[in-house]
LOLUMZA-894515 format. One record per residue (C-alpha): x, y, z. Coordinates in nm, 4 decimals. Example, Ala and Ser with C-alpha at 12.3 -4.5 7.8 and 13.67 -1.06 7.14 Angstrom:
<kefis>
     east    north       up
   1.2300  -0.4500   0.7800
   1.3670  -0.1060   0.7140
</kefis>
This chain:
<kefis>
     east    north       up
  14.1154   5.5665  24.4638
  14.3015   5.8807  24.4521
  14.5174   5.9832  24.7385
  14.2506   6.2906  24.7917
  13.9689   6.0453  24.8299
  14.1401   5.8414  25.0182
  14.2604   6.0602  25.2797
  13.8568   6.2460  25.2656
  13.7179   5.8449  25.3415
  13.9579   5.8237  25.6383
  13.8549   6.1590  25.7813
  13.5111   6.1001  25.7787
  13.5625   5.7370  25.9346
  13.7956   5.9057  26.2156
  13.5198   6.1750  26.2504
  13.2017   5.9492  26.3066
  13.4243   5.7597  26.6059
  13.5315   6.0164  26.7760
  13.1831   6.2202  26.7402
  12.9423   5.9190  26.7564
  13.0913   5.5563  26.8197
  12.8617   5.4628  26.5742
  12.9356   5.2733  26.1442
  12.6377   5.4145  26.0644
  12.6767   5.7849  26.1230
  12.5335   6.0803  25.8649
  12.7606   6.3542  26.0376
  12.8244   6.6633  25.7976
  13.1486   6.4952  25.7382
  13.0374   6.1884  25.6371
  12.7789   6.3331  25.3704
  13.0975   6.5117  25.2323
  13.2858   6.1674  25.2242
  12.9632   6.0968  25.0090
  12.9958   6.3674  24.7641
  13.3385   6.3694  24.7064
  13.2965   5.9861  24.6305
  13.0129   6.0080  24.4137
  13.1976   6.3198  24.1820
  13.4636   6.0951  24.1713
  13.2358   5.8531  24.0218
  13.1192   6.0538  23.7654
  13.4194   6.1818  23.6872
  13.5412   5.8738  23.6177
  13.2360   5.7721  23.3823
  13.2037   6.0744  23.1603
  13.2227   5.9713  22.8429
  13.4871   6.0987  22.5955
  13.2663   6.3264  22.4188
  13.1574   6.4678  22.7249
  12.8567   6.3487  22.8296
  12.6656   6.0586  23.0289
  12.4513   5.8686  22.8865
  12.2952   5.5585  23.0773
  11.9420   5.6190  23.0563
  11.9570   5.7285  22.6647
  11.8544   6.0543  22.6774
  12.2254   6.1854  22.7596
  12.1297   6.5806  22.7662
  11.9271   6.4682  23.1010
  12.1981   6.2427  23.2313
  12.5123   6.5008  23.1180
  12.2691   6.8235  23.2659
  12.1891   6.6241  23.6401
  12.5985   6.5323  23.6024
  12.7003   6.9160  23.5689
  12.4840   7.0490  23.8105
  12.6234   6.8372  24.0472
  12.9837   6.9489  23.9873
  12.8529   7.3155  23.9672
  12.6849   7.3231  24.3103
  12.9579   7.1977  24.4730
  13.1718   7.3728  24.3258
  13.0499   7.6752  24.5394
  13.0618   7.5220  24.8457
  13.3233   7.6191  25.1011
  13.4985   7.3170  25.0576
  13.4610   7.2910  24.6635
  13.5906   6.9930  24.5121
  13.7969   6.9543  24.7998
  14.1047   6.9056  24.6673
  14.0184   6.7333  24.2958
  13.9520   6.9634  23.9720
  13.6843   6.9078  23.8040
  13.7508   7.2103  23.5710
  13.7964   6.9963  23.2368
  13.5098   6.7551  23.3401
  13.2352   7.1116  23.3559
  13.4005   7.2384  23.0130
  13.3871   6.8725  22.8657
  12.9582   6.8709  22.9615
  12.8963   7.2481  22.8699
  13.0582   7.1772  22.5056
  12.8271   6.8125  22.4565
  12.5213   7.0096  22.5769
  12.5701   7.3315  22.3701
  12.6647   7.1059  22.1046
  12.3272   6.8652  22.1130
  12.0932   7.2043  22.1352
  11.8158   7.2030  21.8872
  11.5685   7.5391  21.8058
  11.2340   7.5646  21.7547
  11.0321   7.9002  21.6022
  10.8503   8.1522  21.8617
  10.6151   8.3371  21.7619
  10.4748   8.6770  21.8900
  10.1460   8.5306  21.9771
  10.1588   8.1654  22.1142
   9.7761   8.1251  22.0269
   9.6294   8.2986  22.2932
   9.7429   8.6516  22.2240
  10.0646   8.6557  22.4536
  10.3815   8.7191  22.3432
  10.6786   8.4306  22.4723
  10.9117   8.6282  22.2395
  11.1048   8.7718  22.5529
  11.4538   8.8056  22.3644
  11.2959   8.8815  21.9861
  11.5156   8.5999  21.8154
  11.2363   8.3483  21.6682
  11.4069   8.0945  21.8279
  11.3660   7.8893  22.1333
  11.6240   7.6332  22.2343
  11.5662   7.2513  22.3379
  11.6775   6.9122  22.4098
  11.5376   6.5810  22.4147
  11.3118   6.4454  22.1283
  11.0348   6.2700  22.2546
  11.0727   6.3892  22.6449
  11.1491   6.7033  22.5067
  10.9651   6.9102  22.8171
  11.1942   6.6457  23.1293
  11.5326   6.7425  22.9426
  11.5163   7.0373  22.8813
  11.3843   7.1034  23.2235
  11.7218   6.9164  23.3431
  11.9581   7.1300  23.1034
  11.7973   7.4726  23.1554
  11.9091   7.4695  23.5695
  12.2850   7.3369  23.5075
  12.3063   7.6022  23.2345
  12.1575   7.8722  23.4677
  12.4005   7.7860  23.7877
  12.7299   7.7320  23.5890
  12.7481   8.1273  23.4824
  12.7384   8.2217  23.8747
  13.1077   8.1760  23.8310
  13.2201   7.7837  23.7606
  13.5230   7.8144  23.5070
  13.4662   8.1955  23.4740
  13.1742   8.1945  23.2792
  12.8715   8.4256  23.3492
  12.5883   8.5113  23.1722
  12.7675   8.7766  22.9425
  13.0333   8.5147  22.8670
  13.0158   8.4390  22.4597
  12.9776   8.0693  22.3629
  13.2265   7.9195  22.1363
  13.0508   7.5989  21.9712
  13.0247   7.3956  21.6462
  12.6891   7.3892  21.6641
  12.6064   7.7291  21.4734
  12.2632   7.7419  21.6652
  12.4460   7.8634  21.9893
  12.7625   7.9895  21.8481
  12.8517   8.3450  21.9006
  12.5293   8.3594  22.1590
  12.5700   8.4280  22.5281
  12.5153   8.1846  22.7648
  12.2103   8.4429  22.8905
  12.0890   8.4398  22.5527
  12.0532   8.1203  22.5087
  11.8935   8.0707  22.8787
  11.6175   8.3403  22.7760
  11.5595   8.1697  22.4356
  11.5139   7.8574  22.6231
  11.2390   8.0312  22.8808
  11.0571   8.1716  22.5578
  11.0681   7.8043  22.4058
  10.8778   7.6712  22.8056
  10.6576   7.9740  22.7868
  10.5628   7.9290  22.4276
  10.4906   7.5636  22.4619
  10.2994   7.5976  22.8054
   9.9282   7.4756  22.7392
   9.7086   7.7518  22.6629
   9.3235   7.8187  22.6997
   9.3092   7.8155  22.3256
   9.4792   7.5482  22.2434
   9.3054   7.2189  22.0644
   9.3574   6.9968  22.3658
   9.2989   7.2238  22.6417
   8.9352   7.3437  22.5062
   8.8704   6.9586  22.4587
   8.9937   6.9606  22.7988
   9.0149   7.2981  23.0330
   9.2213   7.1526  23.2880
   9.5453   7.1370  23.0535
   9.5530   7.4907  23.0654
   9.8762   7.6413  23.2391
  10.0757   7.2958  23.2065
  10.3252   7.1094  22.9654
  10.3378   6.7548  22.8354
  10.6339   6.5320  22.7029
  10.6662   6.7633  22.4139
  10.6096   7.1574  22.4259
  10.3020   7.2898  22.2459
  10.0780   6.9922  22.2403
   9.8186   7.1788  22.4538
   9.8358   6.8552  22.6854
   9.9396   6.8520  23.0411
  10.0850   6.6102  23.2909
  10.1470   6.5987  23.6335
  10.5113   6.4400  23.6210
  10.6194   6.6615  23.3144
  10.4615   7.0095  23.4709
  10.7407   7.0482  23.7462
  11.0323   7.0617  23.4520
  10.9660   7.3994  23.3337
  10.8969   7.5451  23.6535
  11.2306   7.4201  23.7929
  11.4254   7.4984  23.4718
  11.2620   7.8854  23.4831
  11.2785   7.8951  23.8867
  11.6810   7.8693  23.8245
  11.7007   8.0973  23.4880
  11.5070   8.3684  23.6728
  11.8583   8.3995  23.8949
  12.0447   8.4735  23.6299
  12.0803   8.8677  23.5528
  11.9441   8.9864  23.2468
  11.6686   8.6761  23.2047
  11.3250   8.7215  23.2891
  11.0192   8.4724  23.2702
  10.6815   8.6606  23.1270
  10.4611   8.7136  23.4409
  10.1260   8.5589  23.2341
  10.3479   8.2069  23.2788
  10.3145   8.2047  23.6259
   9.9521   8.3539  23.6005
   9.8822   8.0482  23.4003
  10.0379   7.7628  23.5703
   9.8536   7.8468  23.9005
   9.5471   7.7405  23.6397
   9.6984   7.3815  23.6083
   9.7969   7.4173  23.9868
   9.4589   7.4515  24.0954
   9.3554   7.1830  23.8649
   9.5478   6.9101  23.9157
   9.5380   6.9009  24.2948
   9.3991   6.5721  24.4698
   9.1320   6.7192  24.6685
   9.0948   6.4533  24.9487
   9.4725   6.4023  24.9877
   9.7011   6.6904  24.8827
   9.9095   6.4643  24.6573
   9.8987   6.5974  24.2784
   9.7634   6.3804  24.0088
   9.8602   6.2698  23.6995
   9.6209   6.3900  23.4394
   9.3299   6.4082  23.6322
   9.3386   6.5618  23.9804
   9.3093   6.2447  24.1757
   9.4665   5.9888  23.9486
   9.3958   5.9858  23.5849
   9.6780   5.7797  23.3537
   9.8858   5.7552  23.6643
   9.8023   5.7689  24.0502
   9.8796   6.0525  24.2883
  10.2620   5.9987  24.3680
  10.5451   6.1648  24.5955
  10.7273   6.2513  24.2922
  10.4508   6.4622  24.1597
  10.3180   6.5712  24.5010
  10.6916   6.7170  24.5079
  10.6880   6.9020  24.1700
  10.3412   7.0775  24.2388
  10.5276   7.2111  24.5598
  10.8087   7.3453  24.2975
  10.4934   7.4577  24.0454
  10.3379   7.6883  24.3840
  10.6934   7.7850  24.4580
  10.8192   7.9009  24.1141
  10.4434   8.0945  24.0813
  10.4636   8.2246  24.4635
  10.1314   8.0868  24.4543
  10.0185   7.8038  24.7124
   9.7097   7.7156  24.5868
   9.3473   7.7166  24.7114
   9.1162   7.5172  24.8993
   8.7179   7.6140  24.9589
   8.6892   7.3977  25.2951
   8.8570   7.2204  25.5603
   8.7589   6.9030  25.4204
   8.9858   7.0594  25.0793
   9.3870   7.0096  25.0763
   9.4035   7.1524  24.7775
   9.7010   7.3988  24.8802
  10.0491   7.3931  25.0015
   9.9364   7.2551  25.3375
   9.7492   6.9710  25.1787
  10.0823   6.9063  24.9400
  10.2877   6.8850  25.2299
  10.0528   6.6838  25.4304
  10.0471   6.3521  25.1711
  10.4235   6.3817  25.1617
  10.4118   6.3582  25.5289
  10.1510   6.0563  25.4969
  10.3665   5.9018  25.2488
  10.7008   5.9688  25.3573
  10.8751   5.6229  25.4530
  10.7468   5.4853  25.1751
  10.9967   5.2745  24.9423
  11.0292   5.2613  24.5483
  10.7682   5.1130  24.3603
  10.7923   5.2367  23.9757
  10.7053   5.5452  23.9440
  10.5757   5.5357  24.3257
  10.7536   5.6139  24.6221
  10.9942   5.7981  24.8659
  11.3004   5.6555  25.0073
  11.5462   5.4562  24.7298
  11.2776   5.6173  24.4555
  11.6130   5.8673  24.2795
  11.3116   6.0378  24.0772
  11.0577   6.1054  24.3340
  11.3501   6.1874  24.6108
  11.4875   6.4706  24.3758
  11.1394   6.5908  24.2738
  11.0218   6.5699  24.6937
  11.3548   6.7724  24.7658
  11.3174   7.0424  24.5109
  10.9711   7.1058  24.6299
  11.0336   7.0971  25.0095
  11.3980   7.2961  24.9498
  11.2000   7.5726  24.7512
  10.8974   7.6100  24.9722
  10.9818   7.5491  25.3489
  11.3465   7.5002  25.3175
  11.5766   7.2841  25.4658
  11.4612   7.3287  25.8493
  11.0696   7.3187  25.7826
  10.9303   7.1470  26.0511
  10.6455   7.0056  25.8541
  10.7357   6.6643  25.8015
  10.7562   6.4147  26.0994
  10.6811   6.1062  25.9438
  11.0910   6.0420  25.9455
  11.2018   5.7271  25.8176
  11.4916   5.7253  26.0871
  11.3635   5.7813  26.4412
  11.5069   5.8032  26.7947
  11.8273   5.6607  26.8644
  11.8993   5.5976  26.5033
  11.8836   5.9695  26.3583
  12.2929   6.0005  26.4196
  12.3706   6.3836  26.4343
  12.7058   6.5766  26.4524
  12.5598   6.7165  26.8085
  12.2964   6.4978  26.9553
  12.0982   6.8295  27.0555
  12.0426   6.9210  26.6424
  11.6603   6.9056  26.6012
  11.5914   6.6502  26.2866
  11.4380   6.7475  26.0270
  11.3240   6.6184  25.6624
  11.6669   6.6870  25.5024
  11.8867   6.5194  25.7806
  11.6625   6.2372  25.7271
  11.7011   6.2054  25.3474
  12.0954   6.2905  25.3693
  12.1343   5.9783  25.6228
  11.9635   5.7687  25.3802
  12.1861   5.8474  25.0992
  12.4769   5.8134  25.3115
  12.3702   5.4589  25.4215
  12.2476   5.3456  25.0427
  12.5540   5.4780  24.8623
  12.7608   5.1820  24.7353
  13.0352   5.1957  24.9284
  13.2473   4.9745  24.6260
  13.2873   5.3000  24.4020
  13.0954   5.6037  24.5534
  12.7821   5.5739  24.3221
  12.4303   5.5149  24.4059
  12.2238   5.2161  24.2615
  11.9944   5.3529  23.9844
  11.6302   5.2102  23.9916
  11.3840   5.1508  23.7385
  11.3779   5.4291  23.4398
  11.6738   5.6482  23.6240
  11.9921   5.4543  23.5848
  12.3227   5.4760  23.7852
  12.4538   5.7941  23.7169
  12.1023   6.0216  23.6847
  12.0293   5.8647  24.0901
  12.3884   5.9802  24.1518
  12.4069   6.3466  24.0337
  12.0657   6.3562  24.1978
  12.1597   6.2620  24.5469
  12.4910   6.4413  24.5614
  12.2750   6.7667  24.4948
  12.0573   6.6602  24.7246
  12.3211   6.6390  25.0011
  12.5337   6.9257  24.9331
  12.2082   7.1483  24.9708
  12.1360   7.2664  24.6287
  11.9462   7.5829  24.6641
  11.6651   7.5328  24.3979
  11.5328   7.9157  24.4224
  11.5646   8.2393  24.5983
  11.3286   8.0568  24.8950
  11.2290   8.1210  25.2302
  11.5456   7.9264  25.3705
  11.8392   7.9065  25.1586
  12.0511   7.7070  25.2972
  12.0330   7.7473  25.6705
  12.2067   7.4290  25.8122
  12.6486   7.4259  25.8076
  12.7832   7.2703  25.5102
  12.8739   6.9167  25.4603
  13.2164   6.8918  25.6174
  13.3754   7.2409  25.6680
  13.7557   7.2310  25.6759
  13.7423   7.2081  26.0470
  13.5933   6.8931  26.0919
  13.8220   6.7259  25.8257
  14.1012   6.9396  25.9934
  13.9873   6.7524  26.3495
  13.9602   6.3818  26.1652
  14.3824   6.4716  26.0532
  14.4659   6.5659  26.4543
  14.2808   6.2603  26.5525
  14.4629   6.0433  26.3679
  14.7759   6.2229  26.4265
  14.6901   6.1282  26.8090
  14.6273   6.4651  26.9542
  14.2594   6.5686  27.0020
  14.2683   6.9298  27.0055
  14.0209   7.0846  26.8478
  14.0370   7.3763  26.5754
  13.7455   7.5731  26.5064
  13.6752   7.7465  26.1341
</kefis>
């Protein structure tokens, strides 16, 4: 461990005893302790040509890895000490390097034009699960030109890869929206007439005219974080159409979203895709509709099964709590929609005496119960998280660091309302403790 790390572990240790009395503390310090720990982690298994690569699609696993160094990146406390600089540049060049193009056409079959940018082309990643990594990519491409390394969205791409070469990193963000928009299920398309509730979604693989409820929420978080960027834009009919497969896909006697069919279908309703339709409504500004109170076929029903569901633990594709998937997915869609202080789940896996708070008089809420699970489930032998089923080691551990440095997912109703993990003062307070003087310094 690196004298940085070191001295962050101590301060967070020092913090909890003098704030709490308590080993098992999720203070703000303490979730910083986390982070720093679990970049350090990463850092320290990025492969030499830039990427990670545990689950075998390494676009995903190198995309969740930069956006996790990119968030927190902008946080007040940064890296906190480390640089991370040649670990970003390192993961921009493998993922500009693996980008692949596909043709867009002026009329994707239904007499709409996804041809934002006029190029032809539309960039993607992935092969097979073509519609999940690109969906990863497209947000860590989108945050890193608010400033990480000095590249924004005019900044001119330097590559072997001749695809991307020579392109701006918002170029090559709007190609990527055309490439979603042109492969978003269509009323015309083959599989959608055979079956009308595909329309407005996206399968494994763009432009099948098939739809999913797990593979639906990738676009709409890739083109929720592109439409920050200045100079992209998402077509409005993409929005229009996804509040088709919205309304579609909805369970309505629970709220949770379904698979291919609105209650079930190939898969039952989940958390994980209960949590993407909530990043679907947010990304459309649409929260869906219900035609009686027996109906949760809205926002209110969404967030209702999450509530039902929420102390559940990992079981595949199922789940809540220890489920890296469905927690990312769940936060996204509760981030983007209510925020970080929404009141609207209860159901808290930690309750009474063991939610452990930085001020005992801090009203808990959904994210201060999902941060003090992470900070209690992090393995505390090397900073990483324990991977589970198809989302290996370091995919659960870029996930959960974004998840407690409080990635803002989209403009929202709440960004980021709560203090961030461990402000200077508190690590400032954890030094004087130690030092034996207990004055306190303020930010």
């Amino acid at each position: 461990m690196k004298p940085m790390q070191k001295l962050t572990a101590l301060a967070a240790v020092s913090i909890a005893t003098l704030s709490t009395g308590s080993a098992m503390a999720s203070t703000e310090a303490q979730k910083q302790a986390a982070i720093d720990s679990g970049l350090a982690w990463l850092a320290s298994n990025q492969a030499a040509n830039g990427s990670w690569c545990q689950s075998g699609y390494c676009a995903a696993d190198t995309a969740a890895a930069l956006l996790a160094f990119t968030e927190q990146s902008y946080k007040p406390v940064g890296w906190n000490g480390q640089n991370y600089s040649t670990n970003v540049t390192q993961a921009l060049g493998f993922l500009l390097q693996d980008a692949g193009t596909v043709s867009i056409s002026n009329n994707r079959g239904d007499g709409k034009n996804a041809n934002v940018s006029g190029s032809g082309i539309g960039y993607i990643w992935g092969g097979g699960e073509a519609t999940y990594v690109t969906g990863l990519v497209l947000p860590a491409l989108s945050r890193v030109t608010a400033g990480v390394n000095g590249i924004t969205p005019s900044t001119v791409i330097s590559s072997s890869n001749a695809a991307v070469n020579g392109k701006t990193y918002a170029q090559v963000i709007q190609d990527t929206v055309d490439m979603f928009a042109n492969g978003q299920s269509n009323v015309n398309s083959a599989a959608a007439a055979g079956n009308p509730g595909f329309r407005g979604g996206w399968r494994y693989t763009p432009s099948t005219g098939q739809s999913d409820g797990s593979t639906a929420q990738w676009p709409a978080i890739g083109m929720l974080f592109a439409e920050q960027v200045p100079g992209v834009s998402v077509p409005l009919f993409v929005k229009d159409e996804l509040r088709y497969w919205i309304d579609y896909i909805q369970c309505s006697s629970n709220g949770g979203s379904g698979y291919d069919s609105p209650c079930g279908g190939g898969a039952p309703v989940s958390e994980s895709k209960t949590g993407g339709l909530l990043v679907e409504m947010a990304f459309t500004g649409y929260n869906g509709s219900s035609s009686g109170a027996a109906d949760l076929s809205d926002k209110v029903g969404a967030l209702a099964y999450l509530d039902a569901n929420w102390q559940n633990g990992p079981n595949g594709w199922n789940g809540n709590m220890g489920q890296p998937y469905a927690m990312w997915s769940v936060y996204k869609g509760l981030e983007s929609t209510i925020g970080l202080t929404g009141s609207q789940i209860t159901n808290f896996f930690y309750t009474g005496a063991n939610q452990i708070k930085d001020d005992p008089n801090d009203i808990w809420n959904w994210w201060e119960d999902y941060s003090q699970y992470l900070v209690n489930s992090q393995n505390a032998g090397d900073g990483s998280w324990p991977g589970y089923y198809y989302w290996p080691q370091d995919l659960a551990t870029a996930w959960n660091i974004n998840i407690l440095n409080a990635t803002q997912v989209g403009p929202g109703p709440d960004p980021n309302p709560t203090p961030e993990p461990a402000t200077l003062s508190l690590l400032g307070l954890a030094l004087i403790g130690l030092a034996g003087s207990l004055r306190r310094k303020t930010a």
